[in-house]
C-alpha positions as CSV (number, residue, x, y, z in Angstrom):
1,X,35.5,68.9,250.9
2,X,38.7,67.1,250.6
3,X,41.7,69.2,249.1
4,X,42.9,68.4,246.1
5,X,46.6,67.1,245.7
6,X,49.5,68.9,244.4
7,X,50.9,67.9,240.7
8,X,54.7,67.0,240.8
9,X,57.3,69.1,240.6
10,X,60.0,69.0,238.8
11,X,63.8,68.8,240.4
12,X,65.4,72.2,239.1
13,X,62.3,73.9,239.8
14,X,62.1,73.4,243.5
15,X,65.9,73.7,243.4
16,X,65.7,76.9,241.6
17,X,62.7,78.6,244.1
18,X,64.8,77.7,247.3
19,X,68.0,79.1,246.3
20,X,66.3,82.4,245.3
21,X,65.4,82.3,249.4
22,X,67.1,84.7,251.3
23,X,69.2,82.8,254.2
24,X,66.2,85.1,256.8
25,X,63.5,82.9,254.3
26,X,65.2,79.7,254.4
27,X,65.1,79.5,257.8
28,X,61.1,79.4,257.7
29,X,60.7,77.1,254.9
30,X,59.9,73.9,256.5
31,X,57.6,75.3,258.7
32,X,56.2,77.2,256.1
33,X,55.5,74.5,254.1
34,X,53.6,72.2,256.7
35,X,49.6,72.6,255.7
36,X,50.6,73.5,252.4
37,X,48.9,70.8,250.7
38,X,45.7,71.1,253.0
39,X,44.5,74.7,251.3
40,X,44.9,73.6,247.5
41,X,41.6,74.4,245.9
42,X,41.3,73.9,242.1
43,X,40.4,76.8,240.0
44,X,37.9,77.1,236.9
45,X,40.7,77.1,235.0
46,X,42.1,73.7,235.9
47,X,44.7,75.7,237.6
48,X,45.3,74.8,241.4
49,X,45.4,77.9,243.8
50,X,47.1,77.8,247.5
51,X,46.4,81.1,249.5
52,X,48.2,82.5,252.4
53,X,46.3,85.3,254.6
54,X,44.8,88.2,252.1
55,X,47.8,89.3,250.3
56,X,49.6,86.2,248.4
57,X,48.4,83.4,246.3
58,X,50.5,80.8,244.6
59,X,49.2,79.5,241.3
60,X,50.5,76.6,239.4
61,X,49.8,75.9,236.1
62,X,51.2,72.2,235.3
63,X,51.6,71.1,231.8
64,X,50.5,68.8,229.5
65,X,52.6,66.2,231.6
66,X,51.1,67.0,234.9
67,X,53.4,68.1,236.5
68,X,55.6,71.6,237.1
69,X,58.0,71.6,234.4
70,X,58.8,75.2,234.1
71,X,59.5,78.0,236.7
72,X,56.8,80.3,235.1
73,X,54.6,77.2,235.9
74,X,54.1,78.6,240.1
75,X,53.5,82.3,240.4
76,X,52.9,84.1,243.7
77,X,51.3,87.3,243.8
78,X,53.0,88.6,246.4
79,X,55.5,91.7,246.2
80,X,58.4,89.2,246.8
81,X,57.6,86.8,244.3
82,X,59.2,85.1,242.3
83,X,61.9,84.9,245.5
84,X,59.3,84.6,248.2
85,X,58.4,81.9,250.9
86,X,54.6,81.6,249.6
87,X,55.6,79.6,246.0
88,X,58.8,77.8,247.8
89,X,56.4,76.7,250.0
90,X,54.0,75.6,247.9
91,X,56.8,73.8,245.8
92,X,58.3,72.1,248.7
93,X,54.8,70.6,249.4
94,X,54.8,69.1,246.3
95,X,55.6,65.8,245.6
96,X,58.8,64.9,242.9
97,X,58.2,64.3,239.7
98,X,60.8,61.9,238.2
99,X,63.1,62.6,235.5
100,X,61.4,63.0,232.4
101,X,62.3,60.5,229.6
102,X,61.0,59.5,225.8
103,X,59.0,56.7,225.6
104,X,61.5,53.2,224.8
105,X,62.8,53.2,221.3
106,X,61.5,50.2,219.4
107,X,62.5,49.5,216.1
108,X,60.2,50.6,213.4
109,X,57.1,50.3,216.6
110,X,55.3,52.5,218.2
111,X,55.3,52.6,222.1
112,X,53.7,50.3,223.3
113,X,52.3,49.4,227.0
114,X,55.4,48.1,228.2
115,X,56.8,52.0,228.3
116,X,57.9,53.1,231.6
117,X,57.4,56.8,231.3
118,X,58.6,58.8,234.4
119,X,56.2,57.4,236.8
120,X,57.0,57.5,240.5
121,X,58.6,54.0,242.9
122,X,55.9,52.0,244.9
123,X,56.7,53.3,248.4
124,X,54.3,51.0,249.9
125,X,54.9,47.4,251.5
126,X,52.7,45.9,249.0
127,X,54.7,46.3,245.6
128,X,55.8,44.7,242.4
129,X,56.9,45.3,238.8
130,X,57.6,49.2,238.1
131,X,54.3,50.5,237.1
132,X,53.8,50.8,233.7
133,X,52.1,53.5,230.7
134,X,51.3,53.9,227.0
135,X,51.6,57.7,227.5
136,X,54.2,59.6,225.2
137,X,56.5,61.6,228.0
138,X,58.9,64.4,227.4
139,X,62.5,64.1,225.4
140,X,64.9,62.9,227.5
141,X,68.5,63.6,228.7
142,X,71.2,62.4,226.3
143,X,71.6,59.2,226.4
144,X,74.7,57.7,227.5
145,X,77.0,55.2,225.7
146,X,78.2,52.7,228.4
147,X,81.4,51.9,226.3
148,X,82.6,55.6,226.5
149,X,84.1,56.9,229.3
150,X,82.9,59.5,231.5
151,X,83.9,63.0,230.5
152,X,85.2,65.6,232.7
153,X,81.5,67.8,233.1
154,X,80.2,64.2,233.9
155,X,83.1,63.6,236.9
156,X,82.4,67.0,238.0
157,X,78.4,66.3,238.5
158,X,79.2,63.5,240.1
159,X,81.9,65.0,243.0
160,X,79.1,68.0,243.3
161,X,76.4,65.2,244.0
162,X,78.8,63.5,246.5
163,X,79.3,67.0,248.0
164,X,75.7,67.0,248.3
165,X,75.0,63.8,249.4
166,X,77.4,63.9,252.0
167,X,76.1,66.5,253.7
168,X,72.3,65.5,253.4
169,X,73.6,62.4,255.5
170,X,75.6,64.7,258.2
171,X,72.3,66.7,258.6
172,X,70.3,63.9,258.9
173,X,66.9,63.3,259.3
174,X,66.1,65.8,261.9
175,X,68.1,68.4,259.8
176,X,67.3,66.9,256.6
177,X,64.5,69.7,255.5
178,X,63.9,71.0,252.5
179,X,67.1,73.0,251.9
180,X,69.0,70.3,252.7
181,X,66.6,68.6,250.0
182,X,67.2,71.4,247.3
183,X,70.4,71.2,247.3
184,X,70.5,67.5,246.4
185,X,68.0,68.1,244.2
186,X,69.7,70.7,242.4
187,X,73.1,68.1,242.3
188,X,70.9,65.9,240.7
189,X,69.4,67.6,238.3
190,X,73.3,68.6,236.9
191,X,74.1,64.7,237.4
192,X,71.0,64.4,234.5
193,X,72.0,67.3,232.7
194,X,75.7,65.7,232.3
195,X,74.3,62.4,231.2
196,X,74.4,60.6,234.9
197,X,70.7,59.0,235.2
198,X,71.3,56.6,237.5
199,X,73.1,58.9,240.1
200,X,70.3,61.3,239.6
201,X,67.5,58.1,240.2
202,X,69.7,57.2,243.6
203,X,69.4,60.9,244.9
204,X,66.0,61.4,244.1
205,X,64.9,57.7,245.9
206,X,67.4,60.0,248.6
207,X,65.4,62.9,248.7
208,X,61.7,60.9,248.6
209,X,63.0,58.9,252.1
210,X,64.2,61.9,253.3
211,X,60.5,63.7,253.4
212,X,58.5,60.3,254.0
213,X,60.5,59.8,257.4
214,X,60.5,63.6,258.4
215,X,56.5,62.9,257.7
216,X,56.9,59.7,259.6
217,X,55.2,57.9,257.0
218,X,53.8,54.8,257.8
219,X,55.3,52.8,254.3
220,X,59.2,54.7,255.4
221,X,61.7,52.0,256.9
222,X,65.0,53.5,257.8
223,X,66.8,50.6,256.4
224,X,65.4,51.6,253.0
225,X,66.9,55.2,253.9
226,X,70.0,54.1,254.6
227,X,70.4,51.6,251.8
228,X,69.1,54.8,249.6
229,X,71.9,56.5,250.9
230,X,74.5,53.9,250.5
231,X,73.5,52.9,246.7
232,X,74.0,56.9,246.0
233,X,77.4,57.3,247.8
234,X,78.7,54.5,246.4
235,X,77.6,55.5,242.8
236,X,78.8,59.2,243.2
237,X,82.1,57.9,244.9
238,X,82.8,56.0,242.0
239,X,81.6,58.4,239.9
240,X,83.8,61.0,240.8
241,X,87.0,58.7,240.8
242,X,86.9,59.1,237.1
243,X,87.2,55.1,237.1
244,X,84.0,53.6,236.7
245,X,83.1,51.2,234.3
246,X,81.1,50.6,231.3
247,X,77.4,51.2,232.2
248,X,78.2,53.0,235.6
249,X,76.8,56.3,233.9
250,X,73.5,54.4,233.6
251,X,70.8,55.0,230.3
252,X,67.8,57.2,229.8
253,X,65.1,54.9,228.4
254,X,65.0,50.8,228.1
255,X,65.4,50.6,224.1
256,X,63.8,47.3,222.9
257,X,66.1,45.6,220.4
258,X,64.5,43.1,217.6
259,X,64.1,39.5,218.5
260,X,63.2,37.8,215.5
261,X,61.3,35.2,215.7
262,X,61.0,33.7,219.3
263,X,59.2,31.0,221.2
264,X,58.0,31.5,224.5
265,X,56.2,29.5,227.4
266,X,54.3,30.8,230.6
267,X,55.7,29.7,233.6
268,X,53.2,31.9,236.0
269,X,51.2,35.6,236.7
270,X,51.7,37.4,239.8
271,X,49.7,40.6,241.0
272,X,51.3,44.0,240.6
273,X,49.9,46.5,243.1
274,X,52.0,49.9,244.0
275,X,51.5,52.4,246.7
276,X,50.9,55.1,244.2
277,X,47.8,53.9,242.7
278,X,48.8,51.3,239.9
279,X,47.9,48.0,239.3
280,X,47.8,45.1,237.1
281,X,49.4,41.7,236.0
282,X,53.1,40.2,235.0
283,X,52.8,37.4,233.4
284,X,56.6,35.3,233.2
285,X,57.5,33.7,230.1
286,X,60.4,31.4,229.5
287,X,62.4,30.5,225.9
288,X,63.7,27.0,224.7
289,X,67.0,28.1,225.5
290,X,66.1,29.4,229.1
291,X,65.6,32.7,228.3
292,X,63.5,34.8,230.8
293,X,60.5,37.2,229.0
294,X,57.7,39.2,231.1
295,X,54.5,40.2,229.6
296,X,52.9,43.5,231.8
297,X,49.8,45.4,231.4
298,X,49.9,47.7,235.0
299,X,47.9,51.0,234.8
300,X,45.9,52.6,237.4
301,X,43.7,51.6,239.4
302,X,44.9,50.5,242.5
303,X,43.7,47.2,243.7
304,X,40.2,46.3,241.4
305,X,42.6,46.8,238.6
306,X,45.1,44.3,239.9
307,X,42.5,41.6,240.8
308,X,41.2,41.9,237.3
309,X,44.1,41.9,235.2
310,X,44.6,38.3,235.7
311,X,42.1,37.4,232.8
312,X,42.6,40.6,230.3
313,X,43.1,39.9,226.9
314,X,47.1,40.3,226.4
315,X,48.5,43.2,224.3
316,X,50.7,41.5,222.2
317,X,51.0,41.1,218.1
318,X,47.0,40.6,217.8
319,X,47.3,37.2,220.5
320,X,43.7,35.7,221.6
321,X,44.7,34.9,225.2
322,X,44.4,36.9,228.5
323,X,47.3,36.3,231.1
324,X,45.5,33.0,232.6
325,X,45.9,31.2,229.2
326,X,49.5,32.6,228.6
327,X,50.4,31.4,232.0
328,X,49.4,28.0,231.2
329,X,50.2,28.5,227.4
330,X,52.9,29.6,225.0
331,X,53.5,32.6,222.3
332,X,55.5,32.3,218.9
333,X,55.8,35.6,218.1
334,X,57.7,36.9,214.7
335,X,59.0,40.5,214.6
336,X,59.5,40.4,218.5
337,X,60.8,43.4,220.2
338,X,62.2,42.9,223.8
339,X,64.2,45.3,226.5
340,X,67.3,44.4,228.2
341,X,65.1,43.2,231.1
342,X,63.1,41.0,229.0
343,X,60.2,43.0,228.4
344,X,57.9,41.9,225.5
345,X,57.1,45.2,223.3
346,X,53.9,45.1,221.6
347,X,54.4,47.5,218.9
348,X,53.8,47.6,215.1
349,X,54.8,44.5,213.2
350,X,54.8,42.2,216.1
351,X,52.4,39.0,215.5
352,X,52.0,36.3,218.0
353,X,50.0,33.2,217.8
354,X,49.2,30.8,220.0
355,X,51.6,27.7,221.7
356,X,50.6,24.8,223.5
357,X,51.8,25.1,227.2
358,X,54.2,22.9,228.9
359,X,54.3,21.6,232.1
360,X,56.9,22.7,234.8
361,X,58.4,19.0,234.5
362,X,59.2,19.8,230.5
363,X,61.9,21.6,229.0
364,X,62.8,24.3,229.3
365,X,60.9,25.1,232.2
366,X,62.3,21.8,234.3
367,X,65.7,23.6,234.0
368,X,64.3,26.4,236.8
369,X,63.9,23.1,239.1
370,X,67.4,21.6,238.5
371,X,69.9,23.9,239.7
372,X,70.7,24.0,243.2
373,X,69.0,26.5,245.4
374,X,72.3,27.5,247.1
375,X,74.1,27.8,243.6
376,X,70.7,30.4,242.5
377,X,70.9,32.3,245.4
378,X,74.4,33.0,245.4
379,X,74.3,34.0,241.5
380,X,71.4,36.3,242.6
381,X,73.5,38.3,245.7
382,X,76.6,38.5,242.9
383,X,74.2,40.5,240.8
384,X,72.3,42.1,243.2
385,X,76.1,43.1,244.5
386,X,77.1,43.8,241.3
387,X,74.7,46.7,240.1
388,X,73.1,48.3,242.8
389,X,69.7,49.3,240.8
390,X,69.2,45.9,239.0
391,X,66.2,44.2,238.9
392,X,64.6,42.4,241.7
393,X,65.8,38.7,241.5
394,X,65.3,36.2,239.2
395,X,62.7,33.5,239.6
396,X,63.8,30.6,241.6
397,X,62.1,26.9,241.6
398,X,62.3,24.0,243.9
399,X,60.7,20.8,245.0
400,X,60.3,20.9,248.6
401,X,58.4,19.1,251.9
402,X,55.7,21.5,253.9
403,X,57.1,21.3,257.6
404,X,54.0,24.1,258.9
405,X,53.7,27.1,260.3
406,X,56.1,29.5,261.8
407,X,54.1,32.9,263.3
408,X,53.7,34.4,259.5
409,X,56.1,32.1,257.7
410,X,55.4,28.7,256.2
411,X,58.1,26.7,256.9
412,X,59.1,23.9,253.8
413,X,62.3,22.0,253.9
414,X,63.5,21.3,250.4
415,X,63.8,17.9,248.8
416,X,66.9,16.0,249.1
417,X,68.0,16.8,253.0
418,X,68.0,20.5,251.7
419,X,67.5,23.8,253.6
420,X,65.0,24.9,255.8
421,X,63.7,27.9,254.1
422,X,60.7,30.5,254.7
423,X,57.8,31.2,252.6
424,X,56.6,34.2,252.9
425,X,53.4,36.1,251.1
426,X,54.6,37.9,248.1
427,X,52.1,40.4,248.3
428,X,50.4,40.6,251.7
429,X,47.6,42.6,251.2
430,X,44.4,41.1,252.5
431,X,42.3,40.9,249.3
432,X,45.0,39.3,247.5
433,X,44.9,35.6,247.9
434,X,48.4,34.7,248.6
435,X,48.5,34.7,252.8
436,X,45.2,32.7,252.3
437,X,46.7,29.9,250.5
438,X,50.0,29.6,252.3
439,X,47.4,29.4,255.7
440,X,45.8,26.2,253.5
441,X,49.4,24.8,252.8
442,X,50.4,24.9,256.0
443,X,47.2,22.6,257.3
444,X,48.7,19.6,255.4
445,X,52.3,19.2,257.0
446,X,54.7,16.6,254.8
447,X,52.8,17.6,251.6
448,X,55.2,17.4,248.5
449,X,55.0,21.0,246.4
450,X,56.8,22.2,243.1
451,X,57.6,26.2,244.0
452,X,58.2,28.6,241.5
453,X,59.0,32.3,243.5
454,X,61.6,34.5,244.0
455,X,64.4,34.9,246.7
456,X,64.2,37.5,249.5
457,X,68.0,38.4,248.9
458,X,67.5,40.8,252.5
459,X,66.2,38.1,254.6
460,X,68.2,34.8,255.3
461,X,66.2,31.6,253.9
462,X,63.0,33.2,252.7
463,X,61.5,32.6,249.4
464,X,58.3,34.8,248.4
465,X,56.3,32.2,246.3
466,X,54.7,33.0,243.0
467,X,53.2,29.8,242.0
468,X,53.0,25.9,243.2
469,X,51.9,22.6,241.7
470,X,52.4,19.1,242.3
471,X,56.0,17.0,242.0
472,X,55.7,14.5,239.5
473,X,56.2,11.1,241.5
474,X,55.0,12.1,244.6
475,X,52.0,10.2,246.4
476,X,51.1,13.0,248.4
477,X,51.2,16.3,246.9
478,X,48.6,18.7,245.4
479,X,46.0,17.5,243.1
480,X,45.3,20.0,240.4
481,X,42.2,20.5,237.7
482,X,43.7,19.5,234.5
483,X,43.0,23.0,232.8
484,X,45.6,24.4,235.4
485,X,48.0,22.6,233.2
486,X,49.9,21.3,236.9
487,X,50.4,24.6,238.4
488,X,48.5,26.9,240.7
489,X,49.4,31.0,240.9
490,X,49.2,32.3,244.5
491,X,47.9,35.6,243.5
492,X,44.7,34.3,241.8
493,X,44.3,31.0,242.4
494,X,42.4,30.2,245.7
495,X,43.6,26.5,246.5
496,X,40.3,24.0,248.2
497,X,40.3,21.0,250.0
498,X,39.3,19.2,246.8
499,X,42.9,20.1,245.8
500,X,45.4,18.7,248.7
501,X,45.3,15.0,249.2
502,X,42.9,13.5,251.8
503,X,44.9,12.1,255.3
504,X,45.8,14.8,258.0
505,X,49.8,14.3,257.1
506,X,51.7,12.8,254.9
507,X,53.8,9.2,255.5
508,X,56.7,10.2,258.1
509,X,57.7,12.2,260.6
510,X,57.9,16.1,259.9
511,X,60.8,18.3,261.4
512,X,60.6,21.0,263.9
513,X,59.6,24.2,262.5
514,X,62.4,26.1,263.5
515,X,64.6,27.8,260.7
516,X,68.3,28.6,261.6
517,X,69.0,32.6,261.3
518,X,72.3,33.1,261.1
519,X,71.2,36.6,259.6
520,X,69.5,37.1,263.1
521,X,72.0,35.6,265.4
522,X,75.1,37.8,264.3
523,X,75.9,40.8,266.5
524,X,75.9,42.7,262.9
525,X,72.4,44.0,263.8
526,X,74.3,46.4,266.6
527,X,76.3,48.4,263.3
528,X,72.7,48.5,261.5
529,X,71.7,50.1,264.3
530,X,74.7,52.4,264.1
531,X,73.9,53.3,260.6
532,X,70.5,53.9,261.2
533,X,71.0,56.1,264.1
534,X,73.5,58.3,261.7
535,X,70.7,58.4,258.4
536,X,67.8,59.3,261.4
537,X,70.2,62.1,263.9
538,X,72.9,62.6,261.6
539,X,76.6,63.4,262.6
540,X,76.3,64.2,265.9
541,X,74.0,61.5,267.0
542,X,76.6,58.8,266.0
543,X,79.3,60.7,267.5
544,X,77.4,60.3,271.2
545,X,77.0,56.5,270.1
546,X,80.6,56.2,270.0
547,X,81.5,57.9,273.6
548,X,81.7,55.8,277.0
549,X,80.2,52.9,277.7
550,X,77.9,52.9,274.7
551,X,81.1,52.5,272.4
552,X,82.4,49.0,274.5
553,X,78.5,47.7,273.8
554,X,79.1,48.9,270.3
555,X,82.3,46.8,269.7
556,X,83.0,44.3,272.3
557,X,80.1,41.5,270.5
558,X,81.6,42.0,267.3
559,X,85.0,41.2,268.8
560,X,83.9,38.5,270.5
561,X,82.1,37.2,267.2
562,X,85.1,37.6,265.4
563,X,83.7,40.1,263.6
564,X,86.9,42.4,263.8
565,X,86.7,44.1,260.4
566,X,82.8,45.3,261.4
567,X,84.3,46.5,264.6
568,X,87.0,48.4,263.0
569,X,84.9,50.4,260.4
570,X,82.3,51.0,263.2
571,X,85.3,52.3,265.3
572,X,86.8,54.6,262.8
573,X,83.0,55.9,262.0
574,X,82.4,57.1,265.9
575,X,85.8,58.6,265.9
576,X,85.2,60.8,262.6
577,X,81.6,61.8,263.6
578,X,83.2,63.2,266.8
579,X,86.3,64.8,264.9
580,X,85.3,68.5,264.9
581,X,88.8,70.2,265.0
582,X,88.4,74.1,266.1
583,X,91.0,76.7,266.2
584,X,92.1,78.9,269.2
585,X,89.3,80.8,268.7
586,X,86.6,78.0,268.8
587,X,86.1,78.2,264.8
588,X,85.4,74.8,262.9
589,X,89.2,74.2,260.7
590,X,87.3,71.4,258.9
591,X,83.5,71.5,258.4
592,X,83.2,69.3,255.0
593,X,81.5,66.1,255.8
594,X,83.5,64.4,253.1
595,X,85.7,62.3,255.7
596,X,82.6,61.3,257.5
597,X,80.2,60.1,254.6
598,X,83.7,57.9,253.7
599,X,83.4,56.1,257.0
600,X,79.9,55.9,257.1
601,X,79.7,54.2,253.4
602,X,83.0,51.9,254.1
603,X,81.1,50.7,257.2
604,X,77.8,50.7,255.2
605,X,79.1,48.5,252.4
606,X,81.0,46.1,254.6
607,X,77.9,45.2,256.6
608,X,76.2,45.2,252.8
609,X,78.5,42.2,251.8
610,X,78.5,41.0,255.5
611,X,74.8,40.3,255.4
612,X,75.1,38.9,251.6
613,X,77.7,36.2,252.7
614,X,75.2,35.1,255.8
615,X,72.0,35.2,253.3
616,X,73.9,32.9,251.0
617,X,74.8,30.8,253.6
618,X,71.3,30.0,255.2
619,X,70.5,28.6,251.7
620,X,73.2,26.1,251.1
């Protein structure tokens, strides 16, 4: 009999049960807590019980929520309790629950499907659109007005979660466990508390990479640590200046504001699977004046639920269409609501009826295709740069010339003597269908194709595509059923021979398929490295990458590569890992990691806009 799995915990409850620990406890905790979530065994009650030898058994009780809200939620019946190793344990083995937060504000609507509700981050590599839930969640933190600015109980949260921070990253992995984890936890549960939700969502993505890697999880990259690390530096840092911006604060919920009356046409659907269990569709939408809209319905159930979302009915002001026919279709909807992001809200007094669709060559959705690839890309790293928890990017679309296969790319060169650029699955799991039909692409080398996907903005020249379809003009190019309205989605659609053009190739000669890197050719993979070596051993491990001969193979190829600034920061990052200044009597003077977690996010951000400049580059 399997054991059953622990409910979420929330922040200030773990944060709370660690600190009551006595310093003899703490030092027991993590291994305490390994095998903790093999014993769970669910009670009559509903209640899930964890027991350790005869004498002590933790209890928790989660509410209506799921989850552990409330200390009074985990008891112990030990003599300790509540300050005893058993329920920190127990606690600690828990997964974190996200901040809690009221479903969006709609005005005069109900919530509606398109609520995100405190549900956790696909941690997986197959991933998509944040999951979403009609469930009513808990009030919320105040909300925060981005025109105000930040008040002095908000700069001190945010210099206590920079405290924190800073020392999670001197610890490290290794010594990352779950006091270190507490601790953070506990900063960012004041960072919410004082009206901070975006710091607190950086330390909490913090605190989740910290126990997948000490797990060795298979889904954990240490590149998404570190960036995890550098996003929530670089938010507290700025955050405790007192400086920041409108918006740096971050909001609560996504209120949906009234649209009015709005036309909307489907431009394509794309899978949504997540790593914790959800699945369903996205269907994109855009307005006559290139406005972007999604349409989501992602619940859970994993993978069936995903396949089969493609053709449910859509939730949206009494419309008879499922996501297929919206694809290929349109929506006038009167009363609209619609989120910042472009969310659709489906709640009371929104009516949509039915629009004819138009094909990628009309406006507006010809004006994807006309912009220069370079030009989208760069506007897309700007972004990206400018707001380090934005959206993924925006669709991009092109007309470009299948060159073949490359290993697991499909190399396409686009039209007009463009770029050489990568296509890459944009889910790759096996039962969807995108891998298959890129494998069927890449049989017909020289084959014209309309591409509608979106930019990998970490990868130089690589576009995950969403959906294809023939260009206009074109003698050999795809040949579509007429009811696919001259478009194909990769997630759902299987492509057959019946749809490429008969011939083995198409009229003259294709390019080699090989796709300049400049991403991969600079030396700036040697200061990833560096990084990575500091998020995985902490302080002291990038201190002994800075001594002897391993600092010259550290430096000397980004000299060389002119790459002097890189070199610099890297430098000045050694140096202050290895700074330890001690009295007469061998005593630490200076044990704060502050001066360390400066150079590590200076180098950190450099390489950041380093890699942006070279991604940018391999598109133009």
């Amino acid at each position: 009999m399997s054991p059953e799995p622990l409910p979420p915990v929330a922040p200030d409850v773990l944060a709370e049960a660690v600190e009551q620990l006595s310093a003899r406890l703490r030092k027991k905790l993590d291994a305490a807590i390994e095998g903790c979530a093999e014993h769970v065994v669910r009670a009559a009650d509903g209640s899930l019980d964890v027991r350790f030898g005869e004498d002590a058994l933790v209890t928790l009780r989660p509410g209506p929520s799921g989850a552990v809200t409330e200390a009074g939620q985990a008891v112990c019946t030990c003599l300790l309790a509540p300050r005893c190793l058993h329920r920190a344990a127990v606690l600690g083995a828990a997964p974190i629950a996200d901040a809690a937060t009221e479903t969006e504000a709609m005005p005069e609507t109900e919530a509606t499907s398109e609520t995100t509700a405190g549900l956790p981050e696909p941690t997986g590599p197959v991933d998509g659109p944040a999951p979403v839930t009609t469930e009513a969640a808990p009030a919320p933190a105040p909300s925060v007005d981005t025109a105000t600015p930040l008040t002095p109980a908000q700069v001190r949260a945010a210099t206590a979660l920079w405290e924190a921070a800073a020392e999670a990253l001197s610890a490290g992995v290794t010594a990352g466990g779950a006091v270190v984890q507490a601790e953070l936890l506990r900063a960012a549960h004041t960072a919410r508390l004082a009206g901070l939700p975006r710091a607190e969502a950086a330390a909490l993505r913090v605190v989740r990479g910290l126990r997948a890697a000490r797990e060795r999880g298979r889904a954990q990259r240490l590149g998404d640590l570190a960036g995890a690390f550098r996003d929530l530096l670089a938010g507290a840092a700025l955050l405790a200046s007192g400086t920041a911006g409108p918006g740096a604060a971050g909001v609560t919920r996504r209120a949906y504001a009234q649209g009015g009356s709005l036309r909307a046409y489907g431009l394509c659907r794309e899978p949504v699977l997540s790593a914790t269990g959800y699945g369903g569709v996205a269907t994109h939408l855009v307005g006559p004046d290139g406005s972007r809209y999604t349409v989501s319905d992602v619940r859970p159930g994993g993978l069936a639920r995903a396949r089969g979302a493609g053709s449910a009915s859509v939730a949206l002001g009494g419309a008879v269409l499922d996501h297929a026919g919206l694809a290929r279709g349109g929506l006038r909807i009167v009363g609209a609501t619609v989120s910042p992001d472009g969310r659709l809200g489906a709640g009371r007094g929104v009516n949509a009826t039915p629009l004819r669709g138009v094909d990628w060559s009309e406006e507006p959705a010809s004006a994807l295709f006309a912009r220069p690839v370079g030009e989208a890309v760069a506007a897309a790293l700007d972004d990206g740069a400018r707001e380090a928890d934005a959206p993924e990017a925006a669709l991009l679309g092109c007309d470009v010339e299948v060159v073949g296969a490359a290993g697991e790319y499909l190399v396409v060169r686009v039209a007009g003597d463009g770029p050489l650029l990568r296509l890459r699955p944009a889910h790759p799991h096996p039962e969807l269908p995108h891998a298959a039909n890129l494998r069927r692409i890449a049989e017909h080398p020289g084959l014209a194709l309309r591409v509608l996907g979106r930019p990998d903005l970490d990868r130089a020249a690589t576009l995950r595509p969403l959906a294809v379809g023939p260009v206009p003009g074109e003698p050999y190019t795809l040949r579509l059923p007429e009811e696919w309205l001259g478009r194909a989605d990769l997630g759902y659609d299987r492509l057959q021979g019946s749809h490429f053009p008969r011939g083995a190739t198409g009229p003259g000669p294709v390019a080699p398929a090989a796709v300049p890197d400049p991403l991969a050719d600079a030396p700036l993979w040697r200061v990833r490295r560096l990084l990575e070596t500091g998020v995985a051993g902490g302080r002291r491990a990038v201190a002994e990458a800075g001594r002897g001969t391993d600092a010259a193979a550290l430096l000397a190829p980004l000299r060389r590569a002119g790459l002097g600034g890189a070199a610099q920061l890297a430098a000045v990052l050694t140096a202050e890992a290895d700074r330890r200044p001690r009295d007469a009597f061998g005593r630490l003077t200076d044990s704060s990691a502050d001066g360390y977690a400066r150079a590590w996010l200076a180098s950190a951000v450099h390489l950041a806009a380093a890699e942006r400049s070279l991604v940018a580059a391999s598109w133009s």
